[in-house]
N, C-alpha and C positions, 0 to 999 in steps of 0.2 A: 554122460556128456564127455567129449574125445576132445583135447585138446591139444593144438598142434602149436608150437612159436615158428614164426617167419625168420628169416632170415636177420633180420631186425630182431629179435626175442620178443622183446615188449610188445612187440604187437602179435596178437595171437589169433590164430584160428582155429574157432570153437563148431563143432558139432554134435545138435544136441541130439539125443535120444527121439526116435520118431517111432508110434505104434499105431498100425495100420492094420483094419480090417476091414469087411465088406461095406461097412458104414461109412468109411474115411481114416481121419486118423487124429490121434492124439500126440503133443509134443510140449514139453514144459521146455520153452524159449529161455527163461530167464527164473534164477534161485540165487539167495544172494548167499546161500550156503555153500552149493556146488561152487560158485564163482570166485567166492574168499579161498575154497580149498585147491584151485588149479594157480592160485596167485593173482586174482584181481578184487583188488580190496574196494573200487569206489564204489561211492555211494550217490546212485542215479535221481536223478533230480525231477526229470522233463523226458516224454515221451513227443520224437515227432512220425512223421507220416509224409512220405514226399512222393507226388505222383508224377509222372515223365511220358505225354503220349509217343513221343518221337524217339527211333531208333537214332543212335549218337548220339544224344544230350547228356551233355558236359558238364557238372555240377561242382566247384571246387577250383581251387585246392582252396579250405577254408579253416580257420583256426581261429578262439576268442583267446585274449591276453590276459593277464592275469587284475585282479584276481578274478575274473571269471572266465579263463581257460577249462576246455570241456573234455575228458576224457569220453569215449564213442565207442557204442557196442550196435552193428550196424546190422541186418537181417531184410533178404528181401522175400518179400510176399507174395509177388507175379512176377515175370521177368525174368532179367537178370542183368547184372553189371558187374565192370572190372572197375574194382577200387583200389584207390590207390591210398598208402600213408605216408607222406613224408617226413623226415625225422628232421625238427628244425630246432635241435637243444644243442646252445653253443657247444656244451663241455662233451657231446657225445661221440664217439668214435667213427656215429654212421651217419655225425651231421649229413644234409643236401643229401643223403642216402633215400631211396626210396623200397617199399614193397607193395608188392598189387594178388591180388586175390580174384578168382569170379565168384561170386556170392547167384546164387539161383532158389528161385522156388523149388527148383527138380533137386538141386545137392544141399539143401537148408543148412547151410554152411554162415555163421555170420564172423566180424572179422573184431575185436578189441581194439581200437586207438586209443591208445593212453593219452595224456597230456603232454605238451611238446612236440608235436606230429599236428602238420596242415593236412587235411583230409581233402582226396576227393575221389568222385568217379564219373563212369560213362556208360548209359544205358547199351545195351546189346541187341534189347530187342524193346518193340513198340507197347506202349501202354504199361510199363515197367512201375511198381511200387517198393518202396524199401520203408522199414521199418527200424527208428533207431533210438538207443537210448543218451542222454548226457547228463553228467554229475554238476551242472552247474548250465546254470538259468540263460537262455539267451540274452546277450547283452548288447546293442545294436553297438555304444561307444569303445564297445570293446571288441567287434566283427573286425576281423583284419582277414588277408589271403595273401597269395601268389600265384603266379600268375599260371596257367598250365601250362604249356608251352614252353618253359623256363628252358633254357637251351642248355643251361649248369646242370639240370636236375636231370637230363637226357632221360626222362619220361617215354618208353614205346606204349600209346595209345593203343587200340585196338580199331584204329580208321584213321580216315587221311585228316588232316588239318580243315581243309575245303567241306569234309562230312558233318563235320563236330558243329552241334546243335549250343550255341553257350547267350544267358545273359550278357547284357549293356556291361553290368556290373562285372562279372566275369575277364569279360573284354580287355579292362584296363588295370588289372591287377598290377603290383610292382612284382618284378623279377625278385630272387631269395636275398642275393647280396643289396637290394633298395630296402630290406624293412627292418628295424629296429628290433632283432628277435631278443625278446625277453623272458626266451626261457634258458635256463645253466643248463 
């Protein structure tokens, strides 16, 4: 497994080991062995599964509060998307800072958000799945976001505004300086 840190550190992108032969191919996605020894200690709680038939759908920028903020180990499984992490920890150097990634089926690349990062992404191409993991349970009174579009966070998308596929929900997020960020 090959690990890269972002520009950001904390968030990491990991690529694992793939072994391919006339049959197809084999690849261990996740060891909590490997993952403790490259420096990611959580401990994954909840496996989701998100489907997206439409190219541009906009997912994010989303993050739960404490205590059940979710550190994210993200991996797509058809497709492909640019993700994005924003870093939304007051005390940190790269507050409103972001990094973005393409995660694909073809480069089986997945990407580490730690805790204190609103996550989100945007499909690339149609019928796209991603596969991810969180260290702590969904917690609907604890769902918070921002908004994508944040005009502070100067976000470059991968499409125009007018393309971007997004829920109701999505829609009305607060901008970064409206939410009571509670993470140090």
């Amino acid at each position: 497994m090959f690990c890269q840190p972002l520009a950001i550190p904390d968030v990491k992108l990991i690529t694992p080991k793939k072994f391919g032969d006339d049959r197809g191919f084999f690849s261990e996605t996740y060891n909590q062995q490997t993952m403790h020894a490259i420096g990611i200690a959580d401990f994954f709680v909840q496996d989701n599964h998100s489907f997206s038939t439409q190219k541009h759908t906009l997912r994010g920028l989303h993050f739960q509060t404490p205590p059940y903020a979710q550190a994210k180990l993200i991996r797509v499984v058809r497709g492909a998307i640019w993700d994005v992490a924003v870093d939304i920890r007051k005390s940190s150097p790269t507050f409103g800072q972001y990094v973005a990634a393409e995660l694909s089926a073809e480069n089986w690349q997945q990407l580490y958000i730690p805790v204190g990062f609103a996550h989100g992404f945007i499909t690339l191409t149609e019928n796209t799945e991603i596969c991810y993991k969180t260290s702590a349970m969904y917690a609907p009174n604890h769902d918070a976001g921002i908004l994508w579009n944040d005009p502070a966070l100067r976000i470059v998308w991968p499409a125009m505004a007018d393309q971007v596929v997004l829920s109701a929900k999505d829609k009305t997020l607060p901008v970064l300086n409206m939410i009571t960020t509670v993470f140090a």
